[in-house]
C-alpha atoms as one frame of an Amber mdcrd trajectory, in Angstrom:
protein
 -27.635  36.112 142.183 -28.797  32.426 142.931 -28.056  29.768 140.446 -31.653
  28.851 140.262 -32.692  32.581 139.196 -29.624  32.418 136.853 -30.946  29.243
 135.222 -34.756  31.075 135.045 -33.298  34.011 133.197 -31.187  32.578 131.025
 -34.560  29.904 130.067 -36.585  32.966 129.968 -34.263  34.709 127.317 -33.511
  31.173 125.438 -37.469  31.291 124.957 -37.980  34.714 123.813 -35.269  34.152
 121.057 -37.057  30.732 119.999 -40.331  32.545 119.390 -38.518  35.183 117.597
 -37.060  32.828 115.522 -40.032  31.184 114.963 -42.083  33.900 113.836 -40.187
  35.512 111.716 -38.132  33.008 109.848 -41.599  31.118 108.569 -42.708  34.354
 106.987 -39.112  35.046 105.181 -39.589  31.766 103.643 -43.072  32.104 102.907
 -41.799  35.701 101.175 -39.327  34.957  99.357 -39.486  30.917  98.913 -43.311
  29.199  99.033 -45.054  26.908 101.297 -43.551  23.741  99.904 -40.050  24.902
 101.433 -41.500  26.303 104.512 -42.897  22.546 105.149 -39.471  21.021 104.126
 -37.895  23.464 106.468 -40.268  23.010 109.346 -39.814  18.835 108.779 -36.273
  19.124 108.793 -36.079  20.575 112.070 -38.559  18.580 113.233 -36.667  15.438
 112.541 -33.101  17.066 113.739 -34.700  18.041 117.204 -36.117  14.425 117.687
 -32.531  12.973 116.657 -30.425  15.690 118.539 -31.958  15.041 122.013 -31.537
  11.494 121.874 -28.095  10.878 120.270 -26.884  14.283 122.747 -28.171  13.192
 126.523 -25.759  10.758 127.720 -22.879  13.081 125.952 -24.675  15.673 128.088
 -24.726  13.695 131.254 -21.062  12.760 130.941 -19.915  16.774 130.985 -20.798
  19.439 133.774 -24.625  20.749 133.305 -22.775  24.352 133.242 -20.497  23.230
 130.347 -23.010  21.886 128.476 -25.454  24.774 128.925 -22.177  27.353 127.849
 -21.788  25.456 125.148 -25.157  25.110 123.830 -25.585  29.129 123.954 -22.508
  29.860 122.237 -23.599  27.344 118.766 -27.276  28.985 119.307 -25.667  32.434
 119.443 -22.895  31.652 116.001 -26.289  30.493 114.469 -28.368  33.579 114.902
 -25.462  35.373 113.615 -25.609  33.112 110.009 -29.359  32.750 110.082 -29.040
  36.662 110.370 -26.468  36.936 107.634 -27.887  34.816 105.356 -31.402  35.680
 105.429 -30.741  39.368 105.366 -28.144  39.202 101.808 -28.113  35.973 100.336
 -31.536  33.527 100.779 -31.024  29.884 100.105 -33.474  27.242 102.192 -30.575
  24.522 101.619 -28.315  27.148 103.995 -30.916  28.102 106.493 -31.926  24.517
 106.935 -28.036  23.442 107.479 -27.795  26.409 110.169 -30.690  25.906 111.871
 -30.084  22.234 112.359 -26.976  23.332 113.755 -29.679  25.596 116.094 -31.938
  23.024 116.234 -29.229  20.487 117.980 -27.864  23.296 120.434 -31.281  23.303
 121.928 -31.388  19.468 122.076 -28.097  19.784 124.318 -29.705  22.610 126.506
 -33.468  21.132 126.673 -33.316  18.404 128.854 -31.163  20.667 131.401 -34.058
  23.352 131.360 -36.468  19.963 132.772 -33.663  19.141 135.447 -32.060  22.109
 136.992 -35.002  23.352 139.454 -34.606  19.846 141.586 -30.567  20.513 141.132
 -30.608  24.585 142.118 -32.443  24.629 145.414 -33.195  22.810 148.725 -35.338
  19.553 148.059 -38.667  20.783 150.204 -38.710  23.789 147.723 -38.194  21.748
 144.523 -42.044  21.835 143.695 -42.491  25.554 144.187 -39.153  25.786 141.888
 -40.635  23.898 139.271 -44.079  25.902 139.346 -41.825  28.860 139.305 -40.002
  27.754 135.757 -43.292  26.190 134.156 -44.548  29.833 134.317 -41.520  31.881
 133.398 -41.571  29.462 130.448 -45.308  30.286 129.721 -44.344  34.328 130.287
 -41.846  33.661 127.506 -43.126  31.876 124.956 -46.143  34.752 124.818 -43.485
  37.282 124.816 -41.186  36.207 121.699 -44.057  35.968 119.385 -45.168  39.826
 120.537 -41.813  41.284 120.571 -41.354  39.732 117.117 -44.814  41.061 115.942
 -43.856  44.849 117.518 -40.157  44.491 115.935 -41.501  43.517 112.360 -44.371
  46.092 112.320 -41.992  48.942 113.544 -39.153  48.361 111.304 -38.675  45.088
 109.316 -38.110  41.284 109.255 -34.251  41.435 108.353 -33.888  43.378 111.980
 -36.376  40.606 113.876 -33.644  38.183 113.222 -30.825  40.851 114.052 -33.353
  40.987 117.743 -32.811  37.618 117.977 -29.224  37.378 117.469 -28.855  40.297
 119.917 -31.028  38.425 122.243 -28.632  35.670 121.400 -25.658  37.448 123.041
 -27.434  38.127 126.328 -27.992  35.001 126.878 -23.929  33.599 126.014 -23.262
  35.951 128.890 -25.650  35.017 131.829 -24.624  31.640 130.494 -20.998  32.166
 131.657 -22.716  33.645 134.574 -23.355  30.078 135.931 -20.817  28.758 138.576
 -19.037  25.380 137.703 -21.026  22.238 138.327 -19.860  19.136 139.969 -18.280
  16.999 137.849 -19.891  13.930 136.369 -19.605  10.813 138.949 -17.924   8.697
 136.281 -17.060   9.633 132.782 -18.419   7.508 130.045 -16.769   6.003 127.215
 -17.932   6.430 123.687 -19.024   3.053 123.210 -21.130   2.908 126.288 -23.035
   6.613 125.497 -24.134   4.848 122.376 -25.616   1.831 123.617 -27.725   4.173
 126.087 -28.983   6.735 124.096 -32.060   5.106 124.238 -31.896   3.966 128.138
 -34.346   7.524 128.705 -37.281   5.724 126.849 -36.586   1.731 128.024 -36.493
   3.835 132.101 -40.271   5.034 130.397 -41.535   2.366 130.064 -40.242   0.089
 132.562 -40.589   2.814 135.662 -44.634   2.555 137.048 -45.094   5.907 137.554
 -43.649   6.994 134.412 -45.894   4.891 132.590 -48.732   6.435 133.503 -47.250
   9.791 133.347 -46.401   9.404 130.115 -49.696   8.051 128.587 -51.198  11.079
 130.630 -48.635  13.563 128.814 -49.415  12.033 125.596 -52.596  11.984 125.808
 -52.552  15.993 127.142 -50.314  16.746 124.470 -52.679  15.126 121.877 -55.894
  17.547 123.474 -54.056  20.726 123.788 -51.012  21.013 121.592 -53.598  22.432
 118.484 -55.807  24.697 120.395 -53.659  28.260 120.118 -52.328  27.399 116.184
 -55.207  25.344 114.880 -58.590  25.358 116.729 -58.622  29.274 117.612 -57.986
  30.561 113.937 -60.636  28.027 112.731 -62.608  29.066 115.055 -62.888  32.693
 114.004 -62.745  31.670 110.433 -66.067  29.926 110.699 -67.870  31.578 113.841
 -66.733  35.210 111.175 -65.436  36.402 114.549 -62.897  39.734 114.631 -59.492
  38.816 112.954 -57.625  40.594 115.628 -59.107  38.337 118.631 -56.771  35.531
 117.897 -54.298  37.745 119.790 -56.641  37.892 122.466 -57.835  34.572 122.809
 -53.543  33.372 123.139 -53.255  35.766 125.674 -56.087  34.931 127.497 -55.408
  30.731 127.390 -51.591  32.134 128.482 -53.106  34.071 131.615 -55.075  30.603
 131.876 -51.979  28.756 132.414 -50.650  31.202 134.178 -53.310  31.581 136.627
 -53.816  27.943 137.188 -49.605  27.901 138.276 -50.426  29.926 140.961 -53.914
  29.343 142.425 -54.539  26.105 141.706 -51.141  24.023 141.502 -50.083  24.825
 145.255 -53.089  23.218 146.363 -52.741  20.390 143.748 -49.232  19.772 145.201
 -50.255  18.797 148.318 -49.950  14.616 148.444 -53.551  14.231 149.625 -55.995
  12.594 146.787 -53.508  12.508 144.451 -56.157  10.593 142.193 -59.271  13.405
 142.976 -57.106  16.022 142.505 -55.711  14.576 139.325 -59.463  13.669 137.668
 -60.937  16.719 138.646 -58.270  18.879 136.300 -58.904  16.551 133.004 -62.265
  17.148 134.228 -61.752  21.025 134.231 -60.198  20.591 131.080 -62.564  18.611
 129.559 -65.484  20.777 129.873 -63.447  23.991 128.812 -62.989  22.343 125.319
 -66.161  20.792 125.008 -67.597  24.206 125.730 -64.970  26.174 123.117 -65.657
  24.487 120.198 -69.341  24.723 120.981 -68.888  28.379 121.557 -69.695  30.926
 118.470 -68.784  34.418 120.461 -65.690  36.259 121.287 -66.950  36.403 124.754
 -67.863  32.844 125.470 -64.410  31.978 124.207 -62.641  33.929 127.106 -63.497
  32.214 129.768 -63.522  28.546 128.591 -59.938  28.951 126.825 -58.829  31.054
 130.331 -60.059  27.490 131.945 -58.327  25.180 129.629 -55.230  27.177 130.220
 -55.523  26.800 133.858 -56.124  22.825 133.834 -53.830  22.279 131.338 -50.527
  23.853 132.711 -51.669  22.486 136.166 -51.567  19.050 134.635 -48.562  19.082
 133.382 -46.952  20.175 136.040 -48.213  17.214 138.348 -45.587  15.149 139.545
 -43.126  16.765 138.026 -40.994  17.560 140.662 -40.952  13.748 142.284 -40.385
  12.517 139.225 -37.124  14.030 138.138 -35.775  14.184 141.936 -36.325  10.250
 141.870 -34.312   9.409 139.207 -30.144   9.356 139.992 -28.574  12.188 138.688
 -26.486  10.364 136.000 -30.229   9.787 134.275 -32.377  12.492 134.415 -30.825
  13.981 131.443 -32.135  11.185 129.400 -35.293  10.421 131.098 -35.652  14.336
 130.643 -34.467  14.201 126.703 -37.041  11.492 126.188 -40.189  13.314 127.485
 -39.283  16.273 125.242 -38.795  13.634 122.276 -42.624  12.217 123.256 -43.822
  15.408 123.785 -43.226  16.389 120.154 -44.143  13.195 118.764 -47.296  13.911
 120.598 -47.631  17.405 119.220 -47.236  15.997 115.589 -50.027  13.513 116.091
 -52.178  16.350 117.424 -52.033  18.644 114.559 -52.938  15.459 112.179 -55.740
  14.233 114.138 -57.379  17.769 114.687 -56.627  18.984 111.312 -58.456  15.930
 109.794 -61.236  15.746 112.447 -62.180  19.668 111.725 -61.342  19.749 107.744
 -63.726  16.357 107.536 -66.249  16.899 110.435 -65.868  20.402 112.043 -64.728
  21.675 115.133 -68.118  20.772 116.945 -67.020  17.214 116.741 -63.548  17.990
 118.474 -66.041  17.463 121.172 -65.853  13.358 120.455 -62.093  13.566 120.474
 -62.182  15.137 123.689 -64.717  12.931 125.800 -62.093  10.054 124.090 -59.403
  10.998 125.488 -61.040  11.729 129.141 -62.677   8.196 129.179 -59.050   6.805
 128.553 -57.861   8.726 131.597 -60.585   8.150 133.648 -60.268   4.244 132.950
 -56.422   4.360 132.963 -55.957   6.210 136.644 -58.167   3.565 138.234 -56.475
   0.769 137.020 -53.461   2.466 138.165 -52.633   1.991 141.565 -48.650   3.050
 142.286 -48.362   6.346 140.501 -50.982   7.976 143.339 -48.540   6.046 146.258
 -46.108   7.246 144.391 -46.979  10.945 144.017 -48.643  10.711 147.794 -45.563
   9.329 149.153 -44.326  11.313 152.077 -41.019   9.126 152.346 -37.191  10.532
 150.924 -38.401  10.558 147.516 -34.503   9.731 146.220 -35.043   6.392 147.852
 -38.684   5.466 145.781 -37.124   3.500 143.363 -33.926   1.948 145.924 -37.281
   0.836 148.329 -39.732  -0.272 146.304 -37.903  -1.273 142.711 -34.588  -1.794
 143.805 -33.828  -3.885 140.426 -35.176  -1.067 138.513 -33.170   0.766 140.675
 -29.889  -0.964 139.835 -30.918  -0.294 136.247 -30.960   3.163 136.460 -27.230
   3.163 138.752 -25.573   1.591 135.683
């Protein structure tokens, strides 16, 4: 078995066991505690996974990716087991918050790997079809966890959802040790010195051109699409009085969406040609697709406009994405990595705030401001942008951008 297929199964099982986690441990708490501790719970973890992937990526980057994945499963897998344990005989939110911050900062130590490994498993002219690859095993699995937990809790209980979990747990502590040895770190780190970067991943951000842009666009993506499946859908059906059971439907169909748009549309989108066109013409895509949605008051004018948004979404995302990580040196991408997953969920915070207020005050018709907002910003922002489209349309050894072009940002980066 390759690494690279190692790495997708063991992601693949990693995300099934988050969604069964995260369905059924909200609903125990609900049970048997009340809202007010299932929002202290879900802010605690909130906070830890923030803090976790931060203070944890240059301790990362300083041991082999293998070790540090190994590692990661095994606290994740002694957590299930408590969560399990503890849920099952003897409830307390003050325990399940302890051991799930303990689960919580496993994943920060795994995350940023799970961005990295595709440009690190296989040759560099196949890094973008690797990536496309993982963005939709990803997608397959967090639609998957959610079900299985749904079948597992309807057929026998929500006791043995979490006992699924922890089993699922196990499988993945031994493809884990599957994984052959990485190379060793170029040069180890000292304490000291992993401190005073854990914030290099958000200075190289801000400072890198492309990854300026890049990361406006991800915020800005984040802030349109992040509260579509848990917040726009349900409201949707609430006030349309549309068939309880078509939420499932709808998430399934803006998965497919995603899906679809990974392998139709992002092969073409990867090609370097009109980076820009290409670019504009998904937020575009997108654009439309919501604007239509929350204008839409049937079951079957939903489908296709949500099976759109899927598509244009997960194709955004996934531009750039493989020039981006195989840019940066190796002894940085965990961090660069660790702070897009730390932006991304800031993102997705601001998103539920802004479209919960926007539909609670206004409705979900006027979503449609929000998102003709956030297009004009992108729309304005890519033309004054200039390098990110050389960058992305740059045919050159794309190890060497930054050495060429930057070569004091460069130097930054090598330190």
């Amino acid at each position: 078995m390759s690494t690279f297929r190692t790495y997708l199964y063991l992601e693949l099982l990693l995300w099934i066991y988050l969604g069964c986690w995260n369905t059924t441990l909200p609903l125990i708490i609900v049970q048997r505690g009340s809202l007010f501790e299932l929002a202290v719970y879900e802010t605690a973890l909130a906070f830890a996974a923030i803090i976790s992937m931060l203070c944890f990526a240059p301790r990362v980057e300083s041991m082999r990716r293998s070790t540090a994945l190994k590692a990661g499963c095994i606290v994740i897998l002694f957590a299930s087991a408590l969560r399990y344990l503890f849920a099952s005989n003897w409830y307390s939110l003050d325990a399940l918050i302890l051991i799930d911050v303990i689960a919580v900062a496993a994943f920060g130590l795994v995350q940023p790997l799970f961005g990295i490994y595709p440009a690190e498993t296989v040759d560099k002219h196949q890094t973008s079809a690797a990536f496309r690859i993982r963005r939709i095993v990803v997608t397959v699995g967090r639609v998957a966890g959610p079900l299985l937990a749904g079948i597992v809790i309807a057929v026998y209980s929500l006791d043995i959802s979490l006992l699924f979990s922890s089993i699922l747990g196990l499988v993945a502590v031994v493809i884990a040790m599957a994984l052959p040895i990485s190379e060793a770190p170029t040069k180890p780190r000292s304490t000291s010195h992993r401190i005073n970067e854990i914030f290099l991943g958000l200075k190289l951000k801000c400072i890198l051109p492309p990854e300026q842009f890049l990361t406006c666009s991800g915020l800005l993506l984040g802030l349109t699409v992040t509260a579509i499946v848990p917040m726009l859908v349900p409201t949707l059906i609430h006030t349309r009085n549309l068939a309880e059971g078509s939420a499932g439907l709808l998430n399934a169909v803006f998965a497919s969406g995603a899906i679809a748009g990974l392998l139709i549309l992002s092969p073409i989108i990867a090609k370097r040609q009109n980076q820009r066109k290409k670019y504009l013409g998904c937020w575009s895509l997108l654009t439309f697709s919501l604007c239509a949605t929350t204008q839409s008051d049937e079951v079957w004018l939903l489908i296709p406009w949500l099976f759109f948004a899927g598509a244009a979404s997960a194709c955004i995302t996934l531009i750039g994405m493989d020039k981006r990580v195989m840019s940066i040196p190796s002894g940085a991408r965990v961090r660069l990595m660790a702070s897009t997953l730390v932006i991304s969920q800031l993102g997705s915070s601001v998103s539920f705030v802004i479209t919960g207020a926007i539909m609670s005050k206004f409705g979900t018709a006027s979503l449609v401001w929000l998102y003709l907002g956030v297009f004009a910003v992108i729309v304005l922002y890519s033309m004054r942008s200039k390098e990110v489209w050389q960058f992305l349309e740059n045919d050159a050894e794309v190890e060497l951008y930054y050495q060429n072009k930057h070569p004091k940002l460069a130097a930054v980066m090598a330190t």
